[in-house]
C-alpha positions as CSV (number, residue, x, y, z in Angstrom):
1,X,156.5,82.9,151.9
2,X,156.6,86.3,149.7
3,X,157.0,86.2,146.4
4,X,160.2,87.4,145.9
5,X,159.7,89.6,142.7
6,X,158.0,92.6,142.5
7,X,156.4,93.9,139.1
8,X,156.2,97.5,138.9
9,X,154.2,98.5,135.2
10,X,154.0,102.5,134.0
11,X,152.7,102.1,130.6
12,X,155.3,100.1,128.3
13,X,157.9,99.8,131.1
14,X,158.1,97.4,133.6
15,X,160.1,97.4,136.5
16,X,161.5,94.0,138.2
17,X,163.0,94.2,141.5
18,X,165.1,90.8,142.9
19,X,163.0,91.3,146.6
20,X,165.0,88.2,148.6
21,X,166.1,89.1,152.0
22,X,168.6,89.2,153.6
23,X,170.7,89.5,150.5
24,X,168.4,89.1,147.3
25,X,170.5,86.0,146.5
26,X,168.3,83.6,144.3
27,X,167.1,79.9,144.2
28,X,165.7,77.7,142.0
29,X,162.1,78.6,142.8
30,X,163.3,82.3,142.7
31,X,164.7,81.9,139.1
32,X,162.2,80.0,137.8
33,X,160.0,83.0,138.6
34,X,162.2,85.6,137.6
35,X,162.2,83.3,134.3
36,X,158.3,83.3,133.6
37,X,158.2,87.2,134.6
38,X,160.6,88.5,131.9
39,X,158.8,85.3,129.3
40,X,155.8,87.5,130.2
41,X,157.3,90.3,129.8
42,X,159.2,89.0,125.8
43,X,155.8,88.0,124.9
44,X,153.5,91.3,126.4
45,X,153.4,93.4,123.0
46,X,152.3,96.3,125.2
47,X,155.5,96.4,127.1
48,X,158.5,97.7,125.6
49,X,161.2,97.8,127.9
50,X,162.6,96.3,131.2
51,X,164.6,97.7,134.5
52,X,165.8,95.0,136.6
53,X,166.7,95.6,139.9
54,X,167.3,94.7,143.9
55,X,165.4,95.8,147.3
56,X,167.3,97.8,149.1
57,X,170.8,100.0,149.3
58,X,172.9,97.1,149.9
59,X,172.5,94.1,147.5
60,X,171.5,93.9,143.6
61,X,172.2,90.5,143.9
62,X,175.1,88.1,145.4
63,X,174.2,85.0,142.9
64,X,172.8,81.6,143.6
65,X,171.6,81.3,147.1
66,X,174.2,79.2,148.7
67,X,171.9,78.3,151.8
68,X,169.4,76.9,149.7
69,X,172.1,74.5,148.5
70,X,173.1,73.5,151.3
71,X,169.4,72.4,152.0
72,X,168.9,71.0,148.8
73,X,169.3,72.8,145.8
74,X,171.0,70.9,143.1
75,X,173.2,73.6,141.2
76,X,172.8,71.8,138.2
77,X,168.9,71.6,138.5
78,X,166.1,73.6,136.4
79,X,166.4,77.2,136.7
80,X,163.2,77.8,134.4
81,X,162.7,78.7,131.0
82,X,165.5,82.1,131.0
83,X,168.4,80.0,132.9
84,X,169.2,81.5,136.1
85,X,167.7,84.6,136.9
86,X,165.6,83.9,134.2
87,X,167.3,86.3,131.3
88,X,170.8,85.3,130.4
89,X,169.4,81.9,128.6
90,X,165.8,83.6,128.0
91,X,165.5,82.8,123.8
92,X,164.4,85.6,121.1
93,X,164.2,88.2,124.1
94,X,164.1,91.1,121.3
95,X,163.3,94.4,123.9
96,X,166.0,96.1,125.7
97,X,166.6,95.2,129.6
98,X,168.3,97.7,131.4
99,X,170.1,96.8,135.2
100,X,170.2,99.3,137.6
101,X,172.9,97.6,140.2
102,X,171.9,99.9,143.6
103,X,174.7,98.1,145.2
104,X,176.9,94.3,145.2
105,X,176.7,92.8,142.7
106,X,178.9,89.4,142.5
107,X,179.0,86.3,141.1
108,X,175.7,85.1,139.1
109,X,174.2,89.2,140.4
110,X,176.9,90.4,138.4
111,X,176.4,87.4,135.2
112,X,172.9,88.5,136.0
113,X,173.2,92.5,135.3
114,X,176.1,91.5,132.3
115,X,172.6,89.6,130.7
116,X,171.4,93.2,130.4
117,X,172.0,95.6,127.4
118,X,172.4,98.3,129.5
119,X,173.9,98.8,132.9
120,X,173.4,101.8,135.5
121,X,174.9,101.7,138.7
122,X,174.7,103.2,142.1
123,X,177.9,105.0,142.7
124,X,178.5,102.5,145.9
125,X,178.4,99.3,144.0
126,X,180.5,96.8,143.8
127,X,181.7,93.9,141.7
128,X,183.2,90.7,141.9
129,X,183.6,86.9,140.5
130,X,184.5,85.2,143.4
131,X,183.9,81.8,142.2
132,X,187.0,80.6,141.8
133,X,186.8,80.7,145.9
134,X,184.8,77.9,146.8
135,X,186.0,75.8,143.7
136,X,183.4,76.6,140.7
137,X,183.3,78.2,137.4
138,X,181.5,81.5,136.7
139,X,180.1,80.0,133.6
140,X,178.0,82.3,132.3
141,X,180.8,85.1,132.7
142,X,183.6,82.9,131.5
143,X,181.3,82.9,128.2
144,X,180.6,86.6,128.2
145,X,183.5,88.8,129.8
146,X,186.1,88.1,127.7
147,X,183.7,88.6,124.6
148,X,183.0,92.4,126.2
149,X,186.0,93.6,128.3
150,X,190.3,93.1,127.5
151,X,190.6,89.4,127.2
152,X,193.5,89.8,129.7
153,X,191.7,91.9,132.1
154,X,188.4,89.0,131.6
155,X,190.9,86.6,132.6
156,X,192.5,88.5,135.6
157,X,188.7,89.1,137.1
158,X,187.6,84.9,136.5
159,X,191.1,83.9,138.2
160,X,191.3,86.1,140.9
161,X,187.6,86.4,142.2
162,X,188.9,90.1,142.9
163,X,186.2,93.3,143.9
164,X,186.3,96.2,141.9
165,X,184.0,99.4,142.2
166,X,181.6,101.0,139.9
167,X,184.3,103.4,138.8
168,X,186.7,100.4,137.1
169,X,183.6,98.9,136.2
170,X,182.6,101.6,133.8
171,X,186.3,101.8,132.9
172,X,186.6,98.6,131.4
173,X,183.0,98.9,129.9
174,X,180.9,96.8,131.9
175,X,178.7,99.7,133.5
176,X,177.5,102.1,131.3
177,X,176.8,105.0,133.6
178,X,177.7,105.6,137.4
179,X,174.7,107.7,139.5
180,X,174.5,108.7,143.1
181,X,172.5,105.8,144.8
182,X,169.4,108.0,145.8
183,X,169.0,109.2,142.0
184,X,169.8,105.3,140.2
185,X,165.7,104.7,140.0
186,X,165.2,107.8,138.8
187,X,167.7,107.8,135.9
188,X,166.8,103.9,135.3
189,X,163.6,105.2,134.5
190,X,164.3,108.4,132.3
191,X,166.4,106.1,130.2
192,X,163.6,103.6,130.1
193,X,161.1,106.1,128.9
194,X,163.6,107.3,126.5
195,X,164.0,103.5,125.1
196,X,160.6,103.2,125.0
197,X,159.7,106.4,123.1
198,X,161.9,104.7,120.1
199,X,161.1,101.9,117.6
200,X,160.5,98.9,119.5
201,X,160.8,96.9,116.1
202,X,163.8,98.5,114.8
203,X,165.4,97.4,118.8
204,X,164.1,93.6,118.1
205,X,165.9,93.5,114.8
206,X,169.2,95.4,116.6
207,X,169.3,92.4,119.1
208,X,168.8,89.4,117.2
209,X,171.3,91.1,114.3
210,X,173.5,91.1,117.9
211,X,172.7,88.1,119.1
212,X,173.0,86.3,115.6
213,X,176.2,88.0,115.3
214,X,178.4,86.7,118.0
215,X,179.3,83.8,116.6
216,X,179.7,84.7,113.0
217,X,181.7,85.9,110.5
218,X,180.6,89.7,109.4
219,X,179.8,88.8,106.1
220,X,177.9,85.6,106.8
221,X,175.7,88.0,109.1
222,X,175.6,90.6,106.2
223,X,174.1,88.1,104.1
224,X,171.4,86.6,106.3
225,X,170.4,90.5,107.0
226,X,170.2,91.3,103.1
227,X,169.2,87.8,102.2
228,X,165.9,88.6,105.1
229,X,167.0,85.2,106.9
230,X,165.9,87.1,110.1
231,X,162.4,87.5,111.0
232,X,162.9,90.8,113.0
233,X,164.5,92.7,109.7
234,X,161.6,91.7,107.6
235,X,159.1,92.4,110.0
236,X,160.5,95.7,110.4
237,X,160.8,96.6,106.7
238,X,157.6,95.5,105.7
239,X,156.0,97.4,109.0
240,X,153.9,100.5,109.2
241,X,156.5,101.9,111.4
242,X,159.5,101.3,108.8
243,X,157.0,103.9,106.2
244,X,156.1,106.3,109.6
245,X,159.8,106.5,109.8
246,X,160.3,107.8,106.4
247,X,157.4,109.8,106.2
248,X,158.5,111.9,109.5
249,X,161.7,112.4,108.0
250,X,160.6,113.8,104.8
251,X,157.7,115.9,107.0
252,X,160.5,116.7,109.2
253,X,158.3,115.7,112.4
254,X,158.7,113.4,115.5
255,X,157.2,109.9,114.1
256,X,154.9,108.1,116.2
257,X,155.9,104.4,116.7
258,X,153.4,101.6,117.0
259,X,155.6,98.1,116.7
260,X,153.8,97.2,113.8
């Protein structure tokens, strides 16, 4: 058997594409891969940023690999040390992730690209939470939609299992930009280069602030962030980069970043 992820590195990127055919769906021994790759990747401080994808023009990625159930794959089994698909569970991930959905994208594919911070899509893709069809619970997008999108319209896409395109995705927010299909690479990795040309610790303390946040009153987060209860903001202000930052304002140049 292949493996079915394929690494693609260009300097402080690297690119993740689901390779599964015939319809990139993924099982246990897919996640738990997929899981160890972007552990890798957390814990690489040469890398800076992540574009996960799926082979092909047809599928980002339907979800959990229904076959494999069938021949064994308990649903409620170990889906490695990121959960399944090995990011939406993946602790103190603190680099930005960007999905580039080349094309359907339903049930744990789309929980999969929502575990993202940013999401490009092909303008072919489509969308869907059809769990509610073969009597289960999107879990993971039960947890997150409503958080992101109208709680009513959250609710109508959970209950319904319904498709929507690329264009309704971006309207509600989900998708951040909408790209012909032969150009979504391409623009996946300008905006990767981009990310990575910023302050990868200045990012790290952006996502656990985020992450912290959820949950929280504003002032409680406020607080921890001037009290320096988080490791990324103290890291960052007591880095080299906080002081290059400062110093190419004042010498009104580009700074150079080095995440430390």
């Amino acid at each position: 058997m292949t493996n079915p992820i394929r690494t693609r590195r260009e300097g402080t990127i690297l690119e993740v594409t689901l390779d599964r055919p015939k319809a990139n769906a993924i099982d246990l021994a897919t996640s738990r891969i997929m899981g160890d790759v972007f552990a890798d990747f957390r814990d690489d401080p040469d890398l800076r940023v992540a574009i996960i994808t799926g082979a092909g023009d047809k599928f980002f990625c339907p979800g959990w690999d229904l076959k494999a159930a069938a021949d064994g794959d308990a649903v409620d089994d170990d889906y490695g040390v990121g959960g399944f698909g090995g990011l939406q569970e993946l602790p103190n991930l603190n680099k930005p992730v960007i999905a580039a959905v080349n094309g359907i994208a339903c049930g744990g594919g789309l929980e999969l690209a929502l575990s993202a911070d940013i999401i490009l899509a092909a303008d072919h893709a489509t969308f869907a939470l059809p769990e509610i069809r073969s009597g289960t619970v999107a879990d993971a997008a039960s947890v997150k939609l409503p958080k992101r999108i109208p709680y009513h319209i959250a609710m109508e896409l959970l209950f319904t299992g319904r498709w929507f395109n690329a264009e309704e995705a971006r309207g509600w927010g989900i998708v951040n930009h909408i790209h012909p299909a032969e150009k979504l690479m391409e623009e996946a990795w300008d905006m990767a280069r981009l990310l990575a040309s910023g302050p990868p610790l200045v990012y790290a303390a952006i996502k656990e602030i985020v992450r912290e946040a959820e949950d929280e009153k504003f002032q409680d987060t406020m607080d921890q962030i001037t009290g320096s209860k988080f490791e990324t903001v103290k890291r960052l202000y007591s880095s080299e980069d906080q002081l290059e930052g400062a110093k190419a304002f004042a010498e009104k140049r580009d700074p150079v970043w080095k995440g430390r």
